[in-house]
C-alpha positions in Angstrom: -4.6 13.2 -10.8 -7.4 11.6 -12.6 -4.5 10.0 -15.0 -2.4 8.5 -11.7 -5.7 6.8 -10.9 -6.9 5.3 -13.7 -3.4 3.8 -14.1 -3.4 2.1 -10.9 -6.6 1.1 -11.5 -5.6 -0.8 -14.3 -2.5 -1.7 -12.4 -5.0 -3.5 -9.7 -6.8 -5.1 -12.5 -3.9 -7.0 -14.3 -0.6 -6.9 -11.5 -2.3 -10.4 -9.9 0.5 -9.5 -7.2 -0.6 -6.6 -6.0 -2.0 -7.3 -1.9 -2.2 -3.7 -0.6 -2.8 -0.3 -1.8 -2.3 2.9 0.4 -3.7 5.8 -1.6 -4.9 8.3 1.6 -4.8 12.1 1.2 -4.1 11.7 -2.6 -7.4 13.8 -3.6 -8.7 10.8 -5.4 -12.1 12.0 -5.9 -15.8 10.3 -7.3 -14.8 9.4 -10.6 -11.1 7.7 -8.8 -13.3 5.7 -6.4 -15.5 4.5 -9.2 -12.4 3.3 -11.1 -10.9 1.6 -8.5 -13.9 0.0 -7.6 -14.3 -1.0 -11.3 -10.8 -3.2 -10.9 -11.8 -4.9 -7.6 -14.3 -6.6 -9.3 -12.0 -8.4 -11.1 -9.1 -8.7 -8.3 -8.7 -11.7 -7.0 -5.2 -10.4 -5.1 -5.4 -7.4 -3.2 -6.5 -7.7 0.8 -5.8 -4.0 1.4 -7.2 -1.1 0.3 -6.2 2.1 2.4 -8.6 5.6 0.6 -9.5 7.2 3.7 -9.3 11.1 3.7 -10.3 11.4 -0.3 -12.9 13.1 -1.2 -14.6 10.2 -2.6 -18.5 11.1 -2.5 -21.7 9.6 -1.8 -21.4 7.9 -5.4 -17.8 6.4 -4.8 -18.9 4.9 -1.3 -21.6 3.5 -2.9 -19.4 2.0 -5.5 -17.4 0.8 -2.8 -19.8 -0.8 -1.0 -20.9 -2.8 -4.1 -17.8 -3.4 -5.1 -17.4 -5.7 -1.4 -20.5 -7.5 -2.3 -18.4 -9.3 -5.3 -15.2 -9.4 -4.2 -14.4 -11.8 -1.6 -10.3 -11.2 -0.7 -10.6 -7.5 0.4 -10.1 -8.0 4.1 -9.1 -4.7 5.0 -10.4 -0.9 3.9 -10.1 2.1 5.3 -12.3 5.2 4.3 -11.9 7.1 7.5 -12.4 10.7 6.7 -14.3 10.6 3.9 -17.5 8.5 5.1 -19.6 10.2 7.8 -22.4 7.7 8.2 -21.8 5.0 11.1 -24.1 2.6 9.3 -21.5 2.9 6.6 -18.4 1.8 8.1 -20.6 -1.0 10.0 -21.8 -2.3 6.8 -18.2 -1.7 5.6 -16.7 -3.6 8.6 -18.6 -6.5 8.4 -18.1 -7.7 4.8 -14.7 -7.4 5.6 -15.2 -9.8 8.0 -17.3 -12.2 6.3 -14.1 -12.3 3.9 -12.0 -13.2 6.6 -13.6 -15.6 7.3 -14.7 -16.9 4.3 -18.5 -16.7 4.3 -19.3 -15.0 1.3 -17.6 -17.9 -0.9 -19.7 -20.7 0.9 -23.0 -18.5 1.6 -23.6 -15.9 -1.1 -27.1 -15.0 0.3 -25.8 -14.9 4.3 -25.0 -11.1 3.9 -29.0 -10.4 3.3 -30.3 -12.4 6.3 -27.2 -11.3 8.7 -27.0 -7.8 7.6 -30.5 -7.0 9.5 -28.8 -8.1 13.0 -25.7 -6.1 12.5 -27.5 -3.1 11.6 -29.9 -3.3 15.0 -26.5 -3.6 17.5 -24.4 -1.0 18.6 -21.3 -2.2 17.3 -20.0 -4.2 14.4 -17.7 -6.1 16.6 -16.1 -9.7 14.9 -17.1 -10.9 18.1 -20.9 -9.9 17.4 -21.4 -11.3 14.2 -19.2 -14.8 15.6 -21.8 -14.9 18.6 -24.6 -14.4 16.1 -23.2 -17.0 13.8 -22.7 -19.7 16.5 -26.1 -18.8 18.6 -28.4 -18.6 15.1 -27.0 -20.7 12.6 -30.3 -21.2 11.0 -30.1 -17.5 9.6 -27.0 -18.9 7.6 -28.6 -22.4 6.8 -32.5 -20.9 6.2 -30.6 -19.0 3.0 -27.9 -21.2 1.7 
């Protein structure tokens, strides 16, 4: 329910020791995604975040994927079933690992000049976007 969510929502926002969240096939729709996505902007705790088969929308994946842009501790999220897009999860996949490994909290801008490369392979492998760091570290340097 609407009410269920909101309150773990606000559970995310203020229980600082809260890691992982497994909320799949609970019917957590648009407006869910958008409040969950509202309290991982101010989460500085949870690493997990399992919503796959919800019927989240266009407008809650899109809240997700701003949501990553500022939060830097999500290293794992699962929306399988509910995104249909490959260029979704890619994007998706990759901040996750630029949290991993830290990136986005020493080079706020590297997403914009890495993102391009990503994109263009077939894969969003780790291994691709360690390659590219160590084989074109001016793309990191020319924007930080």
């Amino acid at each position: 329910t609407s009410r269920g969510v909101k309150t773990i929502a606000q559970a995310m926002a203020h229980h600082q020791r809260l890691s992982g969240l497994r909320l799949t096939f609970n019917r957590i729709g648009t407006d869910g995604a958008l409040l969950i996505t509202q309290a991982l902007h101010g989460n500085q705790t949870l690493e997990s975040l399992f919503l796959g088969y919800n019927p989240i929308g266009d407008e809650g994946i899109h809240a997700l994927l701003e949501a990553l842009e500022y939060n830097f501790w999500l290293i794992d999220l699962s929306v399988s079933g509910s995104v249909a897009l490959p260029s979704v999860n890619k994007f998706i996949q990759f901040h996750l690992y630029m949290n991993r490994l830290g990136l986005h909290k020493f080079y706020p801008n590297a997403m914009e000049r890495l993102w391009p490369y990503v994109l263009s392979a077939r894969q969003a492998r780790p291994q691709l976007i360690f390659r590219l760091l160590q084989n074109r570290p001016d793309i990191v340097q020319a924007c930080c």
